[in-house]
C-alpha positions as CSV (number, residue, x, y, z in Angstrom):
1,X,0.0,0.0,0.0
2,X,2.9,2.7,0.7
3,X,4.9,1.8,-2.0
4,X,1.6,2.1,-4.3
5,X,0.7,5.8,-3.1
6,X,3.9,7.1,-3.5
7,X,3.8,5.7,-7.3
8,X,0.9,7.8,-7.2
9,X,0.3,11.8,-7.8
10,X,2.1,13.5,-5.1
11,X,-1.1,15.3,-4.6
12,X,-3.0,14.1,-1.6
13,X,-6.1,11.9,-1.7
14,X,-8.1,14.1,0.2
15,X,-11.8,12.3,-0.1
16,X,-14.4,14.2,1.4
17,X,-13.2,17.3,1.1
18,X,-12.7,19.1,-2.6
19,X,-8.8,20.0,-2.8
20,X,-9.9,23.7,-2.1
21,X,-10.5,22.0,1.5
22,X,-6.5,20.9,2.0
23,X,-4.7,23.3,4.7
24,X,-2.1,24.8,2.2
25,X,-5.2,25.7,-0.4
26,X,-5.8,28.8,1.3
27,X,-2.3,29.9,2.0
28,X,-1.5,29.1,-1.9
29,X,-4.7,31.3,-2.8
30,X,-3.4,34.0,-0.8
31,X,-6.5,33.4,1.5
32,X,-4.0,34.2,4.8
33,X,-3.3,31.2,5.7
34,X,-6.1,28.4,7.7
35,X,-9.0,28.2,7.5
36,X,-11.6,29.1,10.3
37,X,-13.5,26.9,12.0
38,X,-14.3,25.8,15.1
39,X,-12.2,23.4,16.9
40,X,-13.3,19.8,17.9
41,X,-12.1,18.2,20.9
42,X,-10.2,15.1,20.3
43,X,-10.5,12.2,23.0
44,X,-8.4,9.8,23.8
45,X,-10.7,6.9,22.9
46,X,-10.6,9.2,19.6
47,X,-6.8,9.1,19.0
48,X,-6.8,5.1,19.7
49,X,-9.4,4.9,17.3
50,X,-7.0,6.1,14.5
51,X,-4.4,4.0,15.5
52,X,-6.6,1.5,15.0
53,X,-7.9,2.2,11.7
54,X,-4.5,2.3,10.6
55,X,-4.3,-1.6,11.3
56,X,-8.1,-2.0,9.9
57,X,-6.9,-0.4,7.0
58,X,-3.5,-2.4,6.4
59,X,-5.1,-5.6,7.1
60,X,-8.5,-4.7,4.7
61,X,-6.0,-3.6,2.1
62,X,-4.0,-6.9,2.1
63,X,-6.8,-8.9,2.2
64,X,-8.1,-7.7,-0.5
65,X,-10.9,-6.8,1.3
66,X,-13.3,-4.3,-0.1
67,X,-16.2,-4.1,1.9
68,X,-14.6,-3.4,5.6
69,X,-12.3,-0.5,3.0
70,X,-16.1,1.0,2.0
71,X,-17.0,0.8,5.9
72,X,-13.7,2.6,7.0
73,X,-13.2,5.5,4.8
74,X,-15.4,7.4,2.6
75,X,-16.4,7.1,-0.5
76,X,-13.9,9.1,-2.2
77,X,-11.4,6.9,-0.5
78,X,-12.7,3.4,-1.5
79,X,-12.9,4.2,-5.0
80,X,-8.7,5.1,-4.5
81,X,-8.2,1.9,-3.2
82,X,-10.4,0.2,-5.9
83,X,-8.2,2.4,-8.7
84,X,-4.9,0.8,-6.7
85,X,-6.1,-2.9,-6.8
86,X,-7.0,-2.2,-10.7
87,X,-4.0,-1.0,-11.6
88,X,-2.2,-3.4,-9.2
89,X,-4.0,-6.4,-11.6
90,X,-3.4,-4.5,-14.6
91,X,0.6,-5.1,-14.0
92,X,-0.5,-9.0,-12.6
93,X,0.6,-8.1,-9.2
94,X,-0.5,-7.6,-5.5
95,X,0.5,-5.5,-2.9
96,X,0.8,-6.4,0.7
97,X,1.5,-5.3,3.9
98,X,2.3,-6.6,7.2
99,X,3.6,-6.4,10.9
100,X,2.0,-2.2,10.6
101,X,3.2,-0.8,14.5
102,X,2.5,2.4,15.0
103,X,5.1,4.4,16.8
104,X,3.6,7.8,17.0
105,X,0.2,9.6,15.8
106,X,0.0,13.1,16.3
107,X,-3.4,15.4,15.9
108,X,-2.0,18.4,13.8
109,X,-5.4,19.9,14.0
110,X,-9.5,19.2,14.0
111,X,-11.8,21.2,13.1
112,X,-16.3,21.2,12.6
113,X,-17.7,22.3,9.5
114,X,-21.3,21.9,9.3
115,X,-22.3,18.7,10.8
116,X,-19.1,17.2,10.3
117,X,-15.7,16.9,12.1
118,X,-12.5,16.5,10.7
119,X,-8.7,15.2,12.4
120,X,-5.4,15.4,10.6
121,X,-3.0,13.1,12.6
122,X,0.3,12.7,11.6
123,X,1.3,8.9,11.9
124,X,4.4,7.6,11.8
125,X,4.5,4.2,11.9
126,X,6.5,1.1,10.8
127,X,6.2,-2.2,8.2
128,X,6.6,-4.6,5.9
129,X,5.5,-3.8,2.2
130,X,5.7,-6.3,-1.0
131,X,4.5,-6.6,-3.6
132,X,4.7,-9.7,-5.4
133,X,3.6,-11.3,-8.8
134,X,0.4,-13.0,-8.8
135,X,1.5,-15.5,-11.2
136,X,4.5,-17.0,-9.4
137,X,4.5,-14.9,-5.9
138,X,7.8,-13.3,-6.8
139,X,8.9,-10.4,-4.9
140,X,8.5,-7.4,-7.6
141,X,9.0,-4.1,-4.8
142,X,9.8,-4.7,-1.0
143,X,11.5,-7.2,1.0
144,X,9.9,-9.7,3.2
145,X,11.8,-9.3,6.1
146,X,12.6,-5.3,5.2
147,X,11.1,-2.5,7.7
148,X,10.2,0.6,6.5
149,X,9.7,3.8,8.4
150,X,6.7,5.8,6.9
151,X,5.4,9.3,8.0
152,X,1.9,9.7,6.7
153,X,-0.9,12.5,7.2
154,X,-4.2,11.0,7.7
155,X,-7.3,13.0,8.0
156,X,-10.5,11.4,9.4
157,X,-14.2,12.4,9.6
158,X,-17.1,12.1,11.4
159,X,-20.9,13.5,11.2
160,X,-20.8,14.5,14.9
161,X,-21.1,11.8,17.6
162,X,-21.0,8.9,14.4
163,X,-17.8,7.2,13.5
164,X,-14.4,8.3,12.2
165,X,-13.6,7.3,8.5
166,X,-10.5,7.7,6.3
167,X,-11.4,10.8,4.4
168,X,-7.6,11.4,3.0
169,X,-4.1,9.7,3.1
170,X,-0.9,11.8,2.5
171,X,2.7,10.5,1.8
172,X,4.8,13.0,3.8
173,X,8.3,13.4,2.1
């Protein structure tokens, strides 16, 4: 799954909000930098959830599994993973990833718009990620027994008091 999204456009997948919506589109529009909104409090049941839909999302992904992806992130961000397994098959190969631990998540901010809350965290986290041929279960990308370190900037949301979902997943540098 890393290796796959940094193959990707550098541009963030930020489903569920139009890329007007990303933090540095306001400072790039000249807009003065963020944007205002009120704050939402973040919990600490909150922040375990993201660590754990980081897992969820790992294991869903390497499964192969679409339907707990559609009922962890939005939309916008099933349809990305649906693109990635397409062009995954496309090439006759299939992307895994194991032994995900995070080491840190950080809230870089939340904020309410409307009836919905939103939480960037920035995770950094380690793991194994292959890739392999499906027709022999050669190692095309990775190593199996290779860590990698990976920052990434996750941004969840909510319709207030309902679950967080994966609205966005950025590679950070």
């Amino acid at each position: 799954l890393v290796s796959l999204l940094r193959r990707r456009n550098p541009a963030p997948a930020m489903a569920g909000m139009p890329r007007s919506m990303t933090p540095e589109a306001g400072q790039m529009a000249g807009g003065g930098g963020a944007i205002s909104a009120p704050v939402v409090a973040i919990t600490a049941a909150d922040q375990q959830g993201f660590g754990e839909a980081l897992l969820a999302v790992n294991r869903a992904w390497s499964a192969g599994d679409i339907t707990t992806l559609a009922r962890i992130t939005t939309p916008e961000m099933t349809q990305y993973f649906r693109d990635d397994y397409a062009a995954l098959a496309a090439r006759g190969w299939k992307n895994e990833t194991s032994d995900v631990k995070l080491e840190s998540g950080d809230v870089a901010e939340a904020w309410n718009e409307g009836a919905r809350d939103y939480c960037t965290v920035a995770m950094r986290f380690s793991l194994v990620d292959v890739t392999r041929s499906l027709a022999d279960g050669a190692v095309v990308e990775g190593h199996p027994s290779n860590r990698q370190m990976v920052t990434e900037t996750w941004t969840f949301v909510r319709v207030q008091g309902g679950l967080w979902q994966v609205s966005a997943i950025q590679q950070n540098g």
